[in-house]
C-alpha positions in Angstrom: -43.0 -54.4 -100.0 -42.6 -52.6 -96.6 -40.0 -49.6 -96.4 -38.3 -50.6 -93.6 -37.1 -54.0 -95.4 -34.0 -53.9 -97.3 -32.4 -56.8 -99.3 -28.9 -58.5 -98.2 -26.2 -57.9 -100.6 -26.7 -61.5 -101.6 -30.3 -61.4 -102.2 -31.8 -59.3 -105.5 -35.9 -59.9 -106.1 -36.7 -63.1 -108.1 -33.8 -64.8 -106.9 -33.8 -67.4 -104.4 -31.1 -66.7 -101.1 -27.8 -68.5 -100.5 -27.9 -69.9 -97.0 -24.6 -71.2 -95.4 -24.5 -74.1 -92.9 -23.6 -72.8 -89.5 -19.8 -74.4 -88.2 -19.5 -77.1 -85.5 -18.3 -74.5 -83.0 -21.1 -72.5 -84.2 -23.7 -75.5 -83.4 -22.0 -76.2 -79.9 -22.4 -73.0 -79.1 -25.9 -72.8 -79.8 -26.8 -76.1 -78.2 -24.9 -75.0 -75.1 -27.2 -72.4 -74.8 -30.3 -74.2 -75.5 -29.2 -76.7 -72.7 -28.5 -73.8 -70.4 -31.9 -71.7 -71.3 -33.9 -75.1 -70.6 -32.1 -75.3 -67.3 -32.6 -72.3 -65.7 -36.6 -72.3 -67.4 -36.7 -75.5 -65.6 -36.0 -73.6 -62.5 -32.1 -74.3 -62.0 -29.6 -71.4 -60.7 -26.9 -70.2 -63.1 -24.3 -72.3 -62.0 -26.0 -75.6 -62.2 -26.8 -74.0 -65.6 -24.1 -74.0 -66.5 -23.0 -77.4 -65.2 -24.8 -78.7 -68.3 -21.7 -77.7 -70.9 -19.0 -78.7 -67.9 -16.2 -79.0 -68.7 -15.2 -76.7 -71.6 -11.8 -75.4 -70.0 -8.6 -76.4 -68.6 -9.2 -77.4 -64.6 -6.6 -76.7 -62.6 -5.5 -78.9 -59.4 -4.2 -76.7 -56.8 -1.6 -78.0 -54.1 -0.3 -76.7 -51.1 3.3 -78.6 -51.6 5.9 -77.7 -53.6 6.6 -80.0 -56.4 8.2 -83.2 -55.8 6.2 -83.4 -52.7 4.1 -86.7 -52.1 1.1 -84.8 -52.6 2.3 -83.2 -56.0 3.6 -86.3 -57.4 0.0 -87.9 -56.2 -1.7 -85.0 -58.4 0.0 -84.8 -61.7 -0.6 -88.8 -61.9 -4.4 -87.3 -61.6 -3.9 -84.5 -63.5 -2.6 -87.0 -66.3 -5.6 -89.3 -66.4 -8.5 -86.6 -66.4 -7.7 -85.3 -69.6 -9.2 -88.5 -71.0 -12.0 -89.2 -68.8 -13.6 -85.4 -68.9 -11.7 -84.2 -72.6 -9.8 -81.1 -70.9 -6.6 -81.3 -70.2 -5.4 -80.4 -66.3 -2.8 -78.5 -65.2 -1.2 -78.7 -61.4 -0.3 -75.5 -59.8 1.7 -75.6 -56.7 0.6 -72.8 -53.9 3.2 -74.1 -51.2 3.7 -72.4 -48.1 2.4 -71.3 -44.9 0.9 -74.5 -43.9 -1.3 -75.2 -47.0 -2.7 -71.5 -46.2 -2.3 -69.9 -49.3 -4.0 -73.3 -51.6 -6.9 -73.9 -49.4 -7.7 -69.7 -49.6 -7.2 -69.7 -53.1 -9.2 -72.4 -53.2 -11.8 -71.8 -51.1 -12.2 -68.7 -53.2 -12.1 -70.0 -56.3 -15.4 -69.5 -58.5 -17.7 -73.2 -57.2 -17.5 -74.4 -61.5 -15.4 -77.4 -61.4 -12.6 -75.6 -62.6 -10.4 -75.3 -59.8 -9.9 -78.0 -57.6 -7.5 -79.1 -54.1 -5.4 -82.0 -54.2 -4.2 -82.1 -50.5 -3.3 -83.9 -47.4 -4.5 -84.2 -43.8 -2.3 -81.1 -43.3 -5.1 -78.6 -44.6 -7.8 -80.6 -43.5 -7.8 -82.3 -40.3 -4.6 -80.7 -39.0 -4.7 -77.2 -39.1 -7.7 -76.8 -37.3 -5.8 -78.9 -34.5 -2.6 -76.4 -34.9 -4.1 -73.1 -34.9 -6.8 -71.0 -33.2 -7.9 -69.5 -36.7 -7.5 -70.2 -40.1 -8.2 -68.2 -43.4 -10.2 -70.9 -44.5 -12.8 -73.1 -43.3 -11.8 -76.9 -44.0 -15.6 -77.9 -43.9 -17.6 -75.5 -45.0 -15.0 -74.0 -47.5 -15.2 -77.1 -49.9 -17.3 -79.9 -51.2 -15.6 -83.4 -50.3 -15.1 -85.5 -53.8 -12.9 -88.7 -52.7 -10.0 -89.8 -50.6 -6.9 -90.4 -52.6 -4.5 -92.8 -50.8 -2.2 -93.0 -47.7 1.1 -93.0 -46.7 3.7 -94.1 -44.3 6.4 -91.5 -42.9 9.6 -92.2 -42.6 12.4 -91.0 -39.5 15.3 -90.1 -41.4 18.9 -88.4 -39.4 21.5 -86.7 -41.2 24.8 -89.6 -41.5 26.6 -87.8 -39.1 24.6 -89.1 -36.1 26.4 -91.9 -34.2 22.4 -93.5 -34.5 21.4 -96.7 -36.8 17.9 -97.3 -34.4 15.6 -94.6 -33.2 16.2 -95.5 -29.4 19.9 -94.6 -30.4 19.0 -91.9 -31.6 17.1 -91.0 -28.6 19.6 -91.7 -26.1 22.1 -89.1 -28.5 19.5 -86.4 -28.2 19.3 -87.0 -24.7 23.3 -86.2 -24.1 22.9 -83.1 -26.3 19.5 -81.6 -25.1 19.0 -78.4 -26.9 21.7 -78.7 -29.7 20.0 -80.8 -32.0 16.9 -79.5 -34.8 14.0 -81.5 -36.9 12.8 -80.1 -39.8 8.8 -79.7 -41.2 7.2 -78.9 -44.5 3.9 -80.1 -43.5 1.5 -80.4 -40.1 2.3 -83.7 -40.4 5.5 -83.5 -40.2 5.3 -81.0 -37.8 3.1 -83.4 -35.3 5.0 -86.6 -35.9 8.4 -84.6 -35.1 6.8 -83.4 -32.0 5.2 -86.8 -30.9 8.6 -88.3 -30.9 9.9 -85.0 -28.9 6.6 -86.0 -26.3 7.1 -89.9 -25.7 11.1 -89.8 -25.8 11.2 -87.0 -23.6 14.2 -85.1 -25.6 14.8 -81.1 -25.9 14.9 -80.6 -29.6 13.7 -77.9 -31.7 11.6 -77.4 -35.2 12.7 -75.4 -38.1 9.8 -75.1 -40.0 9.9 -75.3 -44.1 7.7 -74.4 -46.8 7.0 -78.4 -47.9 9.2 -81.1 -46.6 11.5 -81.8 -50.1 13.0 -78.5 -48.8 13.5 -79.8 -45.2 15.2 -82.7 -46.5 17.3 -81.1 -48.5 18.8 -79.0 -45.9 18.7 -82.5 -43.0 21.1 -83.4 -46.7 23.0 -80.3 -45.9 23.6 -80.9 -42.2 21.5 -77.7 -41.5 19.2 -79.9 -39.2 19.5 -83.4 -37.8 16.5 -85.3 -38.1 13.1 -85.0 -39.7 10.0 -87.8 -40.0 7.9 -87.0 -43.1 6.5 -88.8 -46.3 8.2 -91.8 -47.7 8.0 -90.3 -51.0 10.1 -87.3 -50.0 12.4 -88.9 -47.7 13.3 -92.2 -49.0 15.0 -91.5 -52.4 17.3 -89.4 -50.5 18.1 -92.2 -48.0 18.5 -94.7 -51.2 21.4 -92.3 -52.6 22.8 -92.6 -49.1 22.4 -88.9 -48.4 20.6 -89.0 -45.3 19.9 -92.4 -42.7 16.4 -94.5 -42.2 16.2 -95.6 -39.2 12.1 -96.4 -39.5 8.6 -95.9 -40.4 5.7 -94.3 -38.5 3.4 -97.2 -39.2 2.4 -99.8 -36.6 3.9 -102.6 -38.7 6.2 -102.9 -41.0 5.1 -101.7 -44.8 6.2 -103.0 -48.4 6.0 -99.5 -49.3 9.5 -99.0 -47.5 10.9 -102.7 -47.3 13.5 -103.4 -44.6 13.0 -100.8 -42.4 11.2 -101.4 -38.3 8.4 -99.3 -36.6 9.3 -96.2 -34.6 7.1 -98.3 -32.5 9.6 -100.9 -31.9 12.7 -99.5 -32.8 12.6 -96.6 -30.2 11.0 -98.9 -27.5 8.2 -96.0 -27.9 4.5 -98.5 -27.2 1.3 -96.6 -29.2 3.5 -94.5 -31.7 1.8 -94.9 -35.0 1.0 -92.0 -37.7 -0.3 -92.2 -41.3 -0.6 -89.6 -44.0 -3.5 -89.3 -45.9 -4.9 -87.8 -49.5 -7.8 -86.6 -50.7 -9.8 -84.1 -53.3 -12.1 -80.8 -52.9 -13.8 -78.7 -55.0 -15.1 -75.1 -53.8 -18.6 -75.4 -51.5 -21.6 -75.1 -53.7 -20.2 -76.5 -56.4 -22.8 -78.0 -58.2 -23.9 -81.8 -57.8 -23.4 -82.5 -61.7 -20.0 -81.5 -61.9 -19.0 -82.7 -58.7 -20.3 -85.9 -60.2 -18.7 -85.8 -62.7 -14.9 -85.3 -60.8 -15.7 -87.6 -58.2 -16.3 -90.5 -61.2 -13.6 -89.4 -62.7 -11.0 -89.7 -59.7 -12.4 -93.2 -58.8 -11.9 -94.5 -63.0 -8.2 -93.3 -62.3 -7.3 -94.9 -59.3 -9.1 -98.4 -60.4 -6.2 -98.3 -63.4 -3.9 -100.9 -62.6 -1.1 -98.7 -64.3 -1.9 -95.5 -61.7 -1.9 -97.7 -58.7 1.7 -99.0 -59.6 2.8 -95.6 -60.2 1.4 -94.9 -57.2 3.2 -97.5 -55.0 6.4 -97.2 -56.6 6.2 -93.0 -54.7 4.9 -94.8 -51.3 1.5 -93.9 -51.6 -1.4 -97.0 -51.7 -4.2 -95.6 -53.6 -7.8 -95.6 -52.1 -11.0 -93.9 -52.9 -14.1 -93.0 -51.1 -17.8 -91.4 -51.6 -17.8 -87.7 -51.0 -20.0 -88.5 -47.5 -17.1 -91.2 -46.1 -14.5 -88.0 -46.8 -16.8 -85.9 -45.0 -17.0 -88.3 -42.1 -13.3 -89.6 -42.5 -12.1 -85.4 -42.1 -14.4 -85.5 -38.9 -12.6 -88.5 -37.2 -9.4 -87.0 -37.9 -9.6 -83.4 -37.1 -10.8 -85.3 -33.8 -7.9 -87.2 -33.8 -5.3 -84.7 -34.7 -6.7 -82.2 -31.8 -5.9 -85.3 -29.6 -2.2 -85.6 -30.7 -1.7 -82.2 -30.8 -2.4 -82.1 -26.7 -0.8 -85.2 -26.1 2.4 -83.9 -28.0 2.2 -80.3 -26.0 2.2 -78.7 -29.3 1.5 -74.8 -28.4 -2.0 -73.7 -30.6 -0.8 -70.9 -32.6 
């Protein structure tokens, strides 16, 4: 026997050893590690490495609304179905604020794993870049496209006080107050729609700008401000409880998703007025392709459920999906678009 071996306490001469069987944690463990030893032999980098045991954690789904927002009530019906489709459960942290700044940042600098992802609208995307000269994030390069999510109609709502029940009213009553009247925004989208109106009306009214439009429309409740056009899903409850006044929707026709009401189109004699809100999902650039995969199969099982898509309709939002390349050239056409309101609507670049 050679000196330097000593026996375990369970193991005297003549007597065979006691093994025990390793756990199921133990063995996952182990196997992980095989996986990820084989992958990076095989030439992978860490993180696609480790893309192999993905996902073994909570993912969080960032957005830059607060909640009640479209866009948050749009990501917790996500966050509920992933849970089954990837076996971690998801939890939805609202970042609202300063434009959808402080989500697409912390975002954007969130570790590329599949843990962290951005549930947002054309506000971070496609309208920032239009709104200001720089932003702390890049919407392109900053994040790896997964799907589009749905759209949405606004809605023109005007607090009950206004002698208005059709925009064109409501223009002509702006027009004998110029400068006494404000609209409020939560969102770029707001922001822009408020401002197109403004443009192709030709009235003197201000902005008051929000953190996310549930906010705004509480205070338009309040009487602080007058008028506001944002989201269906944030505006129309509020109109149902007779709170504030619809007068219309930003589509070109009319939409089930807010029955009975007219076009700003037609209803403020304004020819060409038409916006749409959009959705859609990131994860951080150089995520890699597995996981991204992975979400973007994910997303698409969840909006194909009958019982998400009614969920979905009954907030104003009709769910669609896309390939991560039709985002990517669907965010091109609109940042192009949204530069093109944006001078149209003599919106200063900040």
């Amino acid at each position: 026997m050679h000196a330097e071996y000593q026996a375990r306490p369970s193991e005297t001469l003549g007597q065979p050893v006691k093994r025990t069987s390793p756990s199921a944690t133990a063995r996952k463990r182990r196997f992980a590690l095989t996986l990820t030893l084989l992958a990076l032999a095989a030439g992978l980098g860490p993180q696609q490495a480790a893309a192999t045991d993905y996902p073994s954690k909570p993912i969080s789904i960032v957005v830059p609304f607060s909640a009640g927002s479209a866009t948050d009530k749009l990501a917790r019906l996500i966050g509920e179905g992933l849970p089954q489709r990837l076996g971690q459960p998801a939890v939805v942290e609202n970042k609202a604020g300063a434009s959808g700044f402080l989500a697409s940042t912390h975002v954007a600098r969130s570790a590329p794993d599949g843990y962290t992802i951005l549930v947002t609208a054309n506000t971070t995307q496609a309208g920032n870049p239009a709104l200001f000269h720089k932003l702390p994030y890049d919407p392109v390069k900053d994040f790896a496209p997964l799907s589009k999510l749905g759209t949405t109609p606004l809605a023109m709502v005007i607090h009950p006080s206004i002698p208005a029940d059709t925009v064109a009213q409501f223009i002509d009553y702006a027009r004998r107050n110029p400068g006494k009247l404000f609209f409020g925004s939560g969102s770029t989208s707001a922001r822009v729609a408020g401002e197109m109106l403004k443009s192709a009306a030709g009235i003197d009214i201000a902005n008051v700008q929000y953190k996310s439009n549930p906010e705004a429309v509480t205070d338009l409740a309040g009487g602080h401000i007058q008028f506001m056009i944002a989201d269906a899903v944030t505006t129309l409850p509020l109109a149902h409880a007779g709170k504030v006044k619809a007068l219309a929707v930003s589509t070109r026709q009319p939409t089930d998703l807010a029955p009975g009401l007219p076009t700003i189109e037609r209803s403020g004699n304004l020819p060409g007025f038409e916006f749409v809100g959009w959705f859609a999902a990131y994860a951080p650039a150089q995520t890699p392709k597995a996981v991204l995969e992975q979400l973007t199969s994910s997303i698409h099982d969840i909006l194909r459920d009958p019982s998400i898509r009614s969920k979905l309709l009954a907030v104003g939002i009709e769910a669609e999906s896309s390939t991560p390349m039709e985002l990517a050239a669907f965010q091109e056409a609109e940042t192009a678009k949204w530069k093109k309101l944006v001078e149209q609507a003599r919106i200063p670049v900040q």
